[in-house]
C-alpha positions in Angstrom: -19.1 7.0 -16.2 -15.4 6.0 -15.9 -14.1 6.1 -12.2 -10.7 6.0 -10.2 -9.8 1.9 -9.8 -11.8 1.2 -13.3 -10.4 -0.8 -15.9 -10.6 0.5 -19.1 -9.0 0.3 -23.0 -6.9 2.7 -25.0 -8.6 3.5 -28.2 -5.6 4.7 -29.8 -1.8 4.1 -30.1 0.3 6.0 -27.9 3.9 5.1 -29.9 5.8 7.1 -27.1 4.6 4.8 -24.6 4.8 1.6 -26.6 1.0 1.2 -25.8 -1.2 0.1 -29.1 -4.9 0.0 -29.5 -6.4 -2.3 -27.4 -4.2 -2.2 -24.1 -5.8 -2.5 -21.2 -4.9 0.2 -18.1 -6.3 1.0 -14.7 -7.9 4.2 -14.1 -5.6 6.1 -10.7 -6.9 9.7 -10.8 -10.2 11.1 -12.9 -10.0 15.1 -14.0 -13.1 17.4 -14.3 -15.4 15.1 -14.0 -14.8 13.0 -16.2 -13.2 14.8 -19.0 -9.6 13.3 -18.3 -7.9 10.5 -16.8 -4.7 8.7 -15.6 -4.7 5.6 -16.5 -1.4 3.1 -15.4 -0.5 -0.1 -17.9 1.3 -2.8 -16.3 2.6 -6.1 -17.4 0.6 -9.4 -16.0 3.1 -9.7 -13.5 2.3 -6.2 -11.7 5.1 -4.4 -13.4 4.2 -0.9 -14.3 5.2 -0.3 -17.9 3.7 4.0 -17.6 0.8 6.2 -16.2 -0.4 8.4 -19.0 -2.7 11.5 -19.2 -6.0 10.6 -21.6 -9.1 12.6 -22.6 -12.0 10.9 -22.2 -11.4 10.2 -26.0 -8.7 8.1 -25.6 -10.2 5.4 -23.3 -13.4 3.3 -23.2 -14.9 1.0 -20.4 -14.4 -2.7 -20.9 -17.8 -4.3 -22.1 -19.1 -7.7 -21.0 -18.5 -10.0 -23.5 -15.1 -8.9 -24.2 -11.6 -11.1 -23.4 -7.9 -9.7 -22.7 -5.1 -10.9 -25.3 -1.4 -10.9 -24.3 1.3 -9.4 -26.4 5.0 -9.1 -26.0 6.2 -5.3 -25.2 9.9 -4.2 -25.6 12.1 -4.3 -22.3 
């Protein structure tokens, strides 16, 4: 189960927050148990790009043998 402080990985483009498949966000705040999150993106230097609102759908938890890759966003 995904909790609060969890890294986890957007399965899905969301254009309006210039986040693609694949991002990686920190889990602030879990709804219902579970069936909801807010997850915060952030640059590698700490800045915080957006906090979105994802079902359960839209985010999975990292797995073990997986590594991050960096990509350029716009300003």
């Amino acid at each position: 189960m995904i909790k609060e402080l969890d890294t986890v990985v957007l399965t899905t483009d969301l254009a309006d927050h210039g986040l693609t498949t694949g991002d990686v966000g920190t889990v602030v705040l879990v709804h219902g148990n579970g069936q909801g999150f807010e997850v915060e993106f952030m640059t590698l230097e700490g800045a915080t790009l957006t906090v979105a609102s994802l079902g359960a759908a839209d985010v999975r938890t990292v797995d073990h043998n997986e590594i991050a890759h960096a990509r350029a966003v716009a300003a």
